[in-house]
C-alpha positions in Angstrom: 10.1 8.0 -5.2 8.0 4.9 -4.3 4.7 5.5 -3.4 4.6 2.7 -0.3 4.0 3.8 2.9 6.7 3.3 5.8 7.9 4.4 8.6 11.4 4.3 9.4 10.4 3.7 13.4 9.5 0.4 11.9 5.8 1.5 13.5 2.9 -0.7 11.4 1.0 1.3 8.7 -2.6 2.2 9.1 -5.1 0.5 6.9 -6.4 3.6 5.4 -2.9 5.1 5.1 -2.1 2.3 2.7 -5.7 1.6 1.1 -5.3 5.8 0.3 -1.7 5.1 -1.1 -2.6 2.4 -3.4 -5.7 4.8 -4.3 -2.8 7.7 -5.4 -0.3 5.2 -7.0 -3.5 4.0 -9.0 -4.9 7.5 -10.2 -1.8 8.1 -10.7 -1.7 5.3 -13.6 -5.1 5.9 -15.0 -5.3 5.0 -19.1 -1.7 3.9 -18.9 -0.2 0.7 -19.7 1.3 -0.8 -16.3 5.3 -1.5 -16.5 6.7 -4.3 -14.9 8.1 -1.9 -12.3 4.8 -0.6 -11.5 2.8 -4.0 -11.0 5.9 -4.4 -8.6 5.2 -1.7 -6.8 1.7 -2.2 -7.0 1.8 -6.0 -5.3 4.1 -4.5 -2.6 1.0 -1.9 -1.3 -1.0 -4.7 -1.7 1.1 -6.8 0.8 1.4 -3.9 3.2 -2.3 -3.3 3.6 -3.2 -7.0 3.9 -0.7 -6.7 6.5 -2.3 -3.4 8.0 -5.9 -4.9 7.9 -4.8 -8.4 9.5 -3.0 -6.5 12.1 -6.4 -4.3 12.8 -8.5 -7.1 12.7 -6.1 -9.1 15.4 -6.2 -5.6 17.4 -9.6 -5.3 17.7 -10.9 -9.0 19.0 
């Protein structure tokens, strides 16, 4: 099971909700060498926070 958050309402992930997933998906890797799979993964959390902090930023001005 993939560790990115979603919704299937399609409703835009919270900052913190993906900061904290990429936290677990990291621990979770700790000492181990990263697969191709999980740098993957990894790059896709990291596209859906960007997304969720842009969105926040945009939000609050």
């Amino acid at each position: 099971m993939s560790p990115t958050p979603s919704d299937p309402s399609g409703v835009p992930v919270r900052a913190s909700e993906a900061n904290e997933s990429i936290r677990r998906f990291v621990r979770t890797r700790h000492g181990l060498a990263w697969t191709a799979q999980d740098m993957a993964e990894y790059a896709v959390l990291l596209e859906i926070w960007t997304t969720a902090v842009r969105a926040e930023v945009v939000e609050a001005a």
